[in-house]
C-alpha positions as a Markdown table, in Angstrom:
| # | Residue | x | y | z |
|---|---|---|---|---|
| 1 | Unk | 81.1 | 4.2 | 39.4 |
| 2 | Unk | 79.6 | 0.4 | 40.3 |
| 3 | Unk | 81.7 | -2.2 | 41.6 |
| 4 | Unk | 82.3 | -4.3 | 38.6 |
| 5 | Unk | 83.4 | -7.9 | 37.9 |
| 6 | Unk | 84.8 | -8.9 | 34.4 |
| 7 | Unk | 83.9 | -12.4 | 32.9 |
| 8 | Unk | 84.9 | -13.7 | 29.9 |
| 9 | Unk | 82.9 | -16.6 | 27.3 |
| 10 | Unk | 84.6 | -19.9 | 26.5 |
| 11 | Unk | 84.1 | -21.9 | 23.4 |
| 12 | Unk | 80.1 | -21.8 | 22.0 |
| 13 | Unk | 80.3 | -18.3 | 21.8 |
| 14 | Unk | 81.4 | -17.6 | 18.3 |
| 15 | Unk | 79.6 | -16.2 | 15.3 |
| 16 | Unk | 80.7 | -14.7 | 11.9 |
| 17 | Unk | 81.3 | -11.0 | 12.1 |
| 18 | Unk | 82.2 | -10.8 | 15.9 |
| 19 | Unk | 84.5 | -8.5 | 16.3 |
| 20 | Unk | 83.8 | -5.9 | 13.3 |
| 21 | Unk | 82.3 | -3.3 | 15.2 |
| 22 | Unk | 85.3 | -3.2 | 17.5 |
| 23 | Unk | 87.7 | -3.3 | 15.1 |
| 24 | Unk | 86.0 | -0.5 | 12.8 |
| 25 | Unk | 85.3 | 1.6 | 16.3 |
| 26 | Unk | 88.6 | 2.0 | 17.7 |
| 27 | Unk | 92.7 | 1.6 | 17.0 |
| 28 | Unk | 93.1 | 0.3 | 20.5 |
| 29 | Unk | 90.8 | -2.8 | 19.2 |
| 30 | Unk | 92.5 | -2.8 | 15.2 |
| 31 | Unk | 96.0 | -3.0 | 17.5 |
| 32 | Unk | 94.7 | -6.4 | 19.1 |
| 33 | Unk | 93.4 | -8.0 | 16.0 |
| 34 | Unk | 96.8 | -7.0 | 14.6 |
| 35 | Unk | 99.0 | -8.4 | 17.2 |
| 36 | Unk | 97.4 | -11.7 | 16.8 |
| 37 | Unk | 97.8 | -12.0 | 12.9 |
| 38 | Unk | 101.1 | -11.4 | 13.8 |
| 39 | Unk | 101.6 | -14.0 | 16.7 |
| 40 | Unk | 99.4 | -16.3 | 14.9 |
| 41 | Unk | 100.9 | -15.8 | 11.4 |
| 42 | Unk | 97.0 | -15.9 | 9.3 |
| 43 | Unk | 94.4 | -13.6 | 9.2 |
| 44 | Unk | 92.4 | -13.9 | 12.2 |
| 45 | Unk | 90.7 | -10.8 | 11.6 |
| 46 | Unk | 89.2 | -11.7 | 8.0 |
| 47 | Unk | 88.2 | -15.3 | 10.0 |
| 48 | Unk | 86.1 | -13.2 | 12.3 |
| 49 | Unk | 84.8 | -11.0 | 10.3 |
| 50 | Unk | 84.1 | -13.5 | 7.5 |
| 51 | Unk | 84.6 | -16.9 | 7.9 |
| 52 | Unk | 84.2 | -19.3 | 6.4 |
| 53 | Unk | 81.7 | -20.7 | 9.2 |
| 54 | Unk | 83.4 | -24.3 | 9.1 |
| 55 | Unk | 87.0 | -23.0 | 9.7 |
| 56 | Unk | 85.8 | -20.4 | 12.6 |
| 57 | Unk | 84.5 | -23.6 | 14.3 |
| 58 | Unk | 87.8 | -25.6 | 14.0 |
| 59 | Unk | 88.7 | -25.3 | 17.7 |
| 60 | Unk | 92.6 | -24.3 | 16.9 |
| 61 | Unk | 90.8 | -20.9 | 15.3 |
| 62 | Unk | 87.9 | -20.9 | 17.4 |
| 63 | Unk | 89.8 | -20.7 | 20.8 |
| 64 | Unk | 92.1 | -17.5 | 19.5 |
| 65 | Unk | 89.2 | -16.2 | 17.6 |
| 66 | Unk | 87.3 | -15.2 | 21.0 |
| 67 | Unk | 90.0 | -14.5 | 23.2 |
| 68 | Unk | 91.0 | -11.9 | 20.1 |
| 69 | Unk | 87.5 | -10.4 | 20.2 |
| 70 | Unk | 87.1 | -10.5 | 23.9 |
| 71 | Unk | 90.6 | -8.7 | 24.6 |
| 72 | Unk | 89.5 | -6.3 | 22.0 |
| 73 | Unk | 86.8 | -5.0 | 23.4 |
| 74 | Unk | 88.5 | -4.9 | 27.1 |
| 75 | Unk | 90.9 | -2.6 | 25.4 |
| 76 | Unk | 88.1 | -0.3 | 24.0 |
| 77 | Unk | 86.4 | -0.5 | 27.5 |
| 78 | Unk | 89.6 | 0.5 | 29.3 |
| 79 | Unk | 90.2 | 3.3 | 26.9 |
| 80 | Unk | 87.1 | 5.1 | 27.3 |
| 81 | Unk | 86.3 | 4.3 | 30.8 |
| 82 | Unk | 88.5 | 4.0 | 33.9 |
| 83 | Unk | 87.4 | 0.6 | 35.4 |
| 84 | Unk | 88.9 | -1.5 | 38.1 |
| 85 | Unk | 87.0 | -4.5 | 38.4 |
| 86 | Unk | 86.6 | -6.4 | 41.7 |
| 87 | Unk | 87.2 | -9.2 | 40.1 |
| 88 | Unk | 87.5 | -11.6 | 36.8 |
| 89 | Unk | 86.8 | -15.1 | 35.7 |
| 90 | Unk | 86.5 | -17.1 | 33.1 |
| 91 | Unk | 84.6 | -19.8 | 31.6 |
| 92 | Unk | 87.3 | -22.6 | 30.2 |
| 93 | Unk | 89.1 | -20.8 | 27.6 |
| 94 | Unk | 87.9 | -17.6 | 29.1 |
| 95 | Unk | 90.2 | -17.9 | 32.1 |
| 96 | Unk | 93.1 | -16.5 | 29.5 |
| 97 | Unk | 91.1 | -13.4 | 28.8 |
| 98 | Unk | 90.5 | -12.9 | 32.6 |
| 99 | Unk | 94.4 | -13.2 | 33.0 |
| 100 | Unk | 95.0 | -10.7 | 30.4 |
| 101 | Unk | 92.9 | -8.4 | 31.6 |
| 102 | Unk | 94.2 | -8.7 | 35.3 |
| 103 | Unk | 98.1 | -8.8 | 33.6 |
| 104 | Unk | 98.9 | -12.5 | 34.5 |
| 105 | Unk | 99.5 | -13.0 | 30.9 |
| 106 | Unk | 100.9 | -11.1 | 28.1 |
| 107 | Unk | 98.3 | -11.0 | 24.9 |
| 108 | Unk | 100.5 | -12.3 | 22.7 |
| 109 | Unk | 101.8 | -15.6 | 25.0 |
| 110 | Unk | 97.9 | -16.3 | 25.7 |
| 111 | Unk | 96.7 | -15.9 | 22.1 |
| 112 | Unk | 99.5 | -18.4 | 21.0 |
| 113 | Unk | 98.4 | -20.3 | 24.1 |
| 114 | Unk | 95.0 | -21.2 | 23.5 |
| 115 | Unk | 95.8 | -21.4 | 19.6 |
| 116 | Unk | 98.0 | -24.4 | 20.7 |
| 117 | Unk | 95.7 | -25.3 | 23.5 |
| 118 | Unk | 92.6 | -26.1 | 20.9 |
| 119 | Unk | 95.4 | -28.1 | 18.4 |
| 120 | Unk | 96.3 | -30.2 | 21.6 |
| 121 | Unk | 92.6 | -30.9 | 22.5 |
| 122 | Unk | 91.7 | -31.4 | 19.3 |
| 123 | Unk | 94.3 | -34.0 | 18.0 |
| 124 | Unk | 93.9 | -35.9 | 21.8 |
| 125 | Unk | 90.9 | -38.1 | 20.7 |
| 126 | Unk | 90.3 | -38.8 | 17.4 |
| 127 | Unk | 87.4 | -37.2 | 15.6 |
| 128 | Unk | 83.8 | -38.9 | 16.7 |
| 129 | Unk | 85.5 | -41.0 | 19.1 |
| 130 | Unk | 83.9 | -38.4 | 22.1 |
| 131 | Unk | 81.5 | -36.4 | 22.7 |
| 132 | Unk | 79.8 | -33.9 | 25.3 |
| 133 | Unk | 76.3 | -33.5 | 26.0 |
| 134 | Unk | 74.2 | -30.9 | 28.1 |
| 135 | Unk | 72.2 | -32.6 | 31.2 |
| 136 | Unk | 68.9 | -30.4 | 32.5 |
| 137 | Unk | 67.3 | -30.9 | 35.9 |
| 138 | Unk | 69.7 | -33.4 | 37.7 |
| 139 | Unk | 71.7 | -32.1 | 41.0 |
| 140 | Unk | 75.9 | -32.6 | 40.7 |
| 141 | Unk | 75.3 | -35.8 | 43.2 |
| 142 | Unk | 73.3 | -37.3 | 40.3 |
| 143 | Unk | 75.1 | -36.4 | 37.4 |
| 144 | Unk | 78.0 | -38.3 | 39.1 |
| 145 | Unk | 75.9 | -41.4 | 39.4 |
| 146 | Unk | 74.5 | -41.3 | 35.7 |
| 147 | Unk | 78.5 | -41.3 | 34.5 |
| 148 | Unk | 78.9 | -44.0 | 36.8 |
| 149 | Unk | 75.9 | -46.2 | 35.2 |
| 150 | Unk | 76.6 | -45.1 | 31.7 |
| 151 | Unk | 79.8 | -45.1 | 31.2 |
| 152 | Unk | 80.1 | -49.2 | 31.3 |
| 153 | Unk | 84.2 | -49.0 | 31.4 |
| 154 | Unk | 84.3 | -46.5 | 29.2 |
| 155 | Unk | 85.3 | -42.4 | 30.3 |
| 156 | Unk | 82.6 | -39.9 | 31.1 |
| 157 | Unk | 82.5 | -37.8 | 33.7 |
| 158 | Unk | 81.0 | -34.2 | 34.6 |
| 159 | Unk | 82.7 | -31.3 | 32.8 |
| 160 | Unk | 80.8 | -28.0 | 33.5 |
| 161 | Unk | 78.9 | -27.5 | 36.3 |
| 162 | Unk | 77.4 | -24.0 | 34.6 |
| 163 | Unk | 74.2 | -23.7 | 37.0 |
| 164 | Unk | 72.0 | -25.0 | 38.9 |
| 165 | Unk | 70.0 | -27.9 | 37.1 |
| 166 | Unk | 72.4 | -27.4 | 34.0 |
| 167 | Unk | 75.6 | -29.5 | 34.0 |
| 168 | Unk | 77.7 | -30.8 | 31.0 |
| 169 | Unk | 79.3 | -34.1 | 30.7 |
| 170 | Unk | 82.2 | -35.5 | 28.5 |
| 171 | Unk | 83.9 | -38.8 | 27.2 |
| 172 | Unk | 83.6 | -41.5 | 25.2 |
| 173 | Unk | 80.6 | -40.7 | 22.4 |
| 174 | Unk | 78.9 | -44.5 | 23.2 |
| 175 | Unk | 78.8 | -43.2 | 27.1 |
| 176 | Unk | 78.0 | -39.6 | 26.4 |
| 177 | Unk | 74.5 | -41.2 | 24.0 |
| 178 | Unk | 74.0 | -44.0 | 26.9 |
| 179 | Unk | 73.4 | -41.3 | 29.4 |
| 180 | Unk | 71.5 | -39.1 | 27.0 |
| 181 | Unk | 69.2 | -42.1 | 26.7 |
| 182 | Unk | 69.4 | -42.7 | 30.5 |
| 183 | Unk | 68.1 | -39.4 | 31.3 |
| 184 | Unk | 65.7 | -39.0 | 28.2 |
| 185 | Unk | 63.4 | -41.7 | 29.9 |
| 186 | Unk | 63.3 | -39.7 | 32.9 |
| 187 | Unk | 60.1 | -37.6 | 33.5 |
| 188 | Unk | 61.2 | -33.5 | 33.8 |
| 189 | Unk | 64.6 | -34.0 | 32.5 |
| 190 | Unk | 66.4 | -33.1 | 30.0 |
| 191 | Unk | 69.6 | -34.4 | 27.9 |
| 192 | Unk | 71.5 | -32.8 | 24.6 |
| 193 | Unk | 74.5 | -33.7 | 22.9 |
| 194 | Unk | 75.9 | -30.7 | 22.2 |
| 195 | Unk | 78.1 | -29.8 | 19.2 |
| 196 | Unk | 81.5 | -29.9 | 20.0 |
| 197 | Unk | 84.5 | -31.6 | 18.1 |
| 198 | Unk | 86.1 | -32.8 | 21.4 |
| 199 | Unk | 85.0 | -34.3 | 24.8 |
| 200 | Unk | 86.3 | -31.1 | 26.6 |
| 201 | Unk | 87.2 | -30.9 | 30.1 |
| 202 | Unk | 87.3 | -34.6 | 31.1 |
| 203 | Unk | 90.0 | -37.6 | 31.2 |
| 204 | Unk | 90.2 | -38.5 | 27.6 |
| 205 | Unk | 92.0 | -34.6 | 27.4 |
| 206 | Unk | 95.0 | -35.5 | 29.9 |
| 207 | Unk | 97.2 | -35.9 | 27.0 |
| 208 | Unk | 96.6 | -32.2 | 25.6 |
| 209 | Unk | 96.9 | -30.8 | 29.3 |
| 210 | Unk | 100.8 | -32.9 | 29.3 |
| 211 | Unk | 101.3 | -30.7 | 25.4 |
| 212 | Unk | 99.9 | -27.6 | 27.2 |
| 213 | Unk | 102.1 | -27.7 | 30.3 |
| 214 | Unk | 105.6 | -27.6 | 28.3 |
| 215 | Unk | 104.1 | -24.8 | 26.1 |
| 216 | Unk | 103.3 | -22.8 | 29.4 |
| 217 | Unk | 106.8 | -23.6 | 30.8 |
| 218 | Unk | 108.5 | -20.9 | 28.9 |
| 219 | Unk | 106.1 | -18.2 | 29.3 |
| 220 | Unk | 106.5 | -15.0 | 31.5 |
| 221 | Unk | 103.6 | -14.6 | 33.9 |
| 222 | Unk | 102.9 | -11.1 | 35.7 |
| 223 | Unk | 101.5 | -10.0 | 39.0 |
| 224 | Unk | 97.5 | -10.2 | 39.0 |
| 225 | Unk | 96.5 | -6.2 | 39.3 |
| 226 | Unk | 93.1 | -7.7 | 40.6 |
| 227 | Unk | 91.6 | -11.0 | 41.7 |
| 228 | Unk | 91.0 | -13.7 | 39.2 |
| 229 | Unk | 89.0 | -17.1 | 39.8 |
| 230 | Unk | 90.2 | -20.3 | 38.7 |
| 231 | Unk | 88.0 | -22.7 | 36.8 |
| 232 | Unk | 89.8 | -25.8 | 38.7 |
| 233 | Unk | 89.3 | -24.5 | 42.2 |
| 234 | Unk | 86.6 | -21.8 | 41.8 |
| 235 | Unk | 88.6 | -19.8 | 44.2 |
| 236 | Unk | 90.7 | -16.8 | 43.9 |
| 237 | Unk | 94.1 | -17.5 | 42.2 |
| 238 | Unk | 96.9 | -16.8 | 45.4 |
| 239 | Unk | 99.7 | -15.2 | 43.0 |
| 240 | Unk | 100.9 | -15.7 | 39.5 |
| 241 | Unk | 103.1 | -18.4 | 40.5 |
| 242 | Unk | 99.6 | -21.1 | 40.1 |
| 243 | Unk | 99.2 | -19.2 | 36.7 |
| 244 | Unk | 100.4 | -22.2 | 34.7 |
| 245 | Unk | 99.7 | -25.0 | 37.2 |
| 246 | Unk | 96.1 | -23.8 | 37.3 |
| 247 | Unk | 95.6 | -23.5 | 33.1 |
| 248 | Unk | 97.2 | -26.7 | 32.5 |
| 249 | Unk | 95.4 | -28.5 | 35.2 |
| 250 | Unk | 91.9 | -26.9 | 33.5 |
| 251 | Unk | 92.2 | -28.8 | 30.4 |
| 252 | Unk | 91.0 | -32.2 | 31.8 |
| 253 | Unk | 89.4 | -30.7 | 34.8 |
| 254 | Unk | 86.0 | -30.0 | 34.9 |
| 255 | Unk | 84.9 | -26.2 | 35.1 |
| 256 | Unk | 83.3 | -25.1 | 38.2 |
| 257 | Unk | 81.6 | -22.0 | 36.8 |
| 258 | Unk | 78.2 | -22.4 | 39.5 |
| 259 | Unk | 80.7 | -22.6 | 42.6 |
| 260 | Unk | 83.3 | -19.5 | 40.7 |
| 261 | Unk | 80.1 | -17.1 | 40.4 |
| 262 | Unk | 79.5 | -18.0 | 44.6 |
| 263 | Unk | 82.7 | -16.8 | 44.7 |
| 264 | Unk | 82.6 | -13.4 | 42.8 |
| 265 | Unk | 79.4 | -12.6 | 44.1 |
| 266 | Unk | 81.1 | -13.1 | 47.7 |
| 267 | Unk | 83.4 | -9.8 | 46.9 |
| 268 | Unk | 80.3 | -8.1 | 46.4 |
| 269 | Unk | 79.7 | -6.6 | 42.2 |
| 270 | Unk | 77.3 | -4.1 | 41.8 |
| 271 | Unk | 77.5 | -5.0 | 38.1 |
| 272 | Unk | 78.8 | -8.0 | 36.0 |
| 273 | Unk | 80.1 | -7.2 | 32.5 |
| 274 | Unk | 80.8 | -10.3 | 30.0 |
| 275 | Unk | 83.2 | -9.1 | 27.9 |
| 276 | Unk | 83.5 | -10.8 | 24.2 |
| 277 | Unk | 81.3 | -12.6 | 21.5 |
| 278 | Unk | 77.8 | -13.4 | 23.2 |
| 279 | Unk | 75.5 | -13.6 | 26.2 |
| 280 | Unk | 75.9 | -16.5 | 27.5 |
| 281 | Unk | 77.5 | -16.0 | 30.6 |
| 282 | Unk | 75.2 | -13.2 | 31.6 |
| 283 | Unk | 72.2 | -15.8 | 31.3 |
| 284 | Unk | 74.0 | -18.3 | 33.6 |
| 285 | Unk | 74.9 | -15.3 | 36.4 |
| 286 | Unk | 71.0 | -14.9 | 36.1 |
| 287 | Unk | 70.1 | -18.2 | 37.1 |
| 288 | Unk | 73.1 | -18.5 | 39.7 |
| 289 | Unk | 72.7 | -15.3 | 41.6 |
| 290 | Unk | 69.5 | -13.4 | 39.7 |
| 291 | Unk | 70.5 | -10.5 | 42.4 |
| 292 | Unk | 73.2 | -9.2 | 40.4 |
| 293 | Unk | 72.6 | -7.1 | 37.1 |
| 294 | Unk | 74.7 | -8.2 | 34.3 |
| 295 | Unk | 75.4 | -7.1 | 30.3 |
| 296 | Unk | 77.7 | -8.2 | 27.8 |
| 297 | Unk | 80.0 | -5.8 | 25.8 |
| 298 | Unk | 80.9 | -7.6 | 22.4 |
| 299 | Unk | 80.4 | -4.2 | 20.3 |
| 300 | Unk | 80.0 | -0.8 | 19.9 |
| 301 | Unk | 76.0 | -1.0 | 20.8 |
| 302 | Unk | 76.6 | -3.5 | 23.6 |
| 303 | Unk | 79.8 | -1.1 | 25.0 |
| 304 | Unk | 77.2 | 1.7 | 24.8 |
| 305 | Unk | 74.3 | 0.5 | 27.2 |
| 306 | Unk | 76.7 | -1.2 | 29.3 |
| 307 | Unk | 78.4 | 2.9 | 30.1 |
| 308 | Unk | 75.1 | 3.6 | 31.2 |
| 309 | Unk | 75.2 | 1.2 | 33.9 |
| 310 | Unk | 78.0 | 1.8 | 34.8 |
């Protein structure tokens, strides 16, 4: 078998119906969904499956909703195959299904987790008052100048560094639309708010990082069975005893996903496998390190091709 490296989508990656095929292919998968109605204490699964589209976007049911699907096709996966990655990451809310999967964290604790974790984001800056948008075609070195001319006193700053020539930044919404404009009249470039009920990832979330850190105090963390990278230091977590330092710390952080990728492909995949709703992560390894074959797994058909690269 391929040396393989687990990552695992953040927030963007959610549609209606994820997670049917799973649940109507396997009991290990109808087990997760279950367990998180019950932690959760709603019907996740009929939110997946379902909707309605408006309250699958709510961040509080958006962040559960794809760690759910995520963990519940790694459970399907490890059923039917034996896989030890090499490694895991994850982008933003990812990072908990990368710890799940290398036992830093219980299901239960890091569904309840990011459930809280989107409430706490959500409710730190009032609806409107910020926004994110995606910058094309600027280098990290001047995406950190733009948020220093556009943000006029206000808070913006870079958030995701997702690739090379892609980068995200986050804040105030009048400094998010100053830099769109900024870049906009900038031949070859690109700028595009992006549709997001939060600015994710920057300053204006240091009050839902304080919220997160008591509700991680309580919870039990395990050993890490493999490596896992951290979105704050895109560098190998050294023991569970960073678990919570490193996920509370994330939430007004910005994600280093470029730099984490560097890092996997460092140890050396054969194969990358995204595992939950959507591609996306699969198109950024492609544009990071092209070298490296990856496929997603968020369903039966998915699950299917990916065994045969395996």
């Amino acid at each position: 078998m391929k040396k393989v490296a687990l990552v695992f989508p953040g927030q963007g990656s959610q549609y209606v119906g994820m997670g049917k095929d799973l649940f109507d292919r396997s009991p290990a998968a109808k087990d997760v969904f279950g367990e998180a109605n019950e932690v959760l204490g709603y019907d996740l699964a009929s939110l997946c499956f379902q909707g309605p589209e408006e309250d699958l976007k709510l961040t509080a049911n958006t962040q559960p909703a794809i760690l759910t699907v995520a963990v519940a096709a790694l459970r399907i996966m490890q059923a039917e195959r034996e896989i030890t990655p090499l490694a895991a990451a994850g982008h933003s809310l990812g990072e908990y299904g990368a710890l799940v999967a290398a036992g830093g964290l219980r299901f239960r604790d890091a569904v309840r987790l990011v459930r809280l974790r989107g409430k706490f984001m959500q409710e730190a800056v009032p609806v409107g008052a910020g926004a994110m948008a995606a910058i094309m075609g600027l280098s990290p070195g001047e995406v950190q100048a733009l948020c220093q001319e556009a943000a006029q006193g206000e808070v913006l700053s870079p958030a995701n560094f997702n690739s090379p020539g892609q980068i995200a930044v986050s804040g105030h919404a009048s400094a998010v639309k100053r830099a769109v404009e900024i870049v906009s009249k900038q031949a070859g470039k690109k700028a595009v708010l992006l549709p997001v009920s939060a600015p994710f990832h920057c300053p204006l979330m240091k009050p839902a990082a304080d919220r997160l850190r008591e509700a991680l105090a309580p919870v039990e963390t395990g050993d890490l069975k493999f490596p896992v990278i951290s979105n704050v230091e895109a560098d190998l977590y050294p023991g569970k005893e960073r678990i919570k330092d490193l996920l509370f710390r994330q939430v007004d952080h910005p994600v280093r996903w470029e730099e984490s990728m560097q890092k996997m492909a460092s140890l050396g995949p054969e194969l990358v496998l995204e595992v939950g709703p959507g591609k996306v992560l699969s198109g950024l390894l492609r544009r990071i390190r092209k070298e490296i074959p990856a496929a997603n797994v968020e369903d039966g058909v998915t699950w299917e091709k990916a065994k045969g690269l395996l």
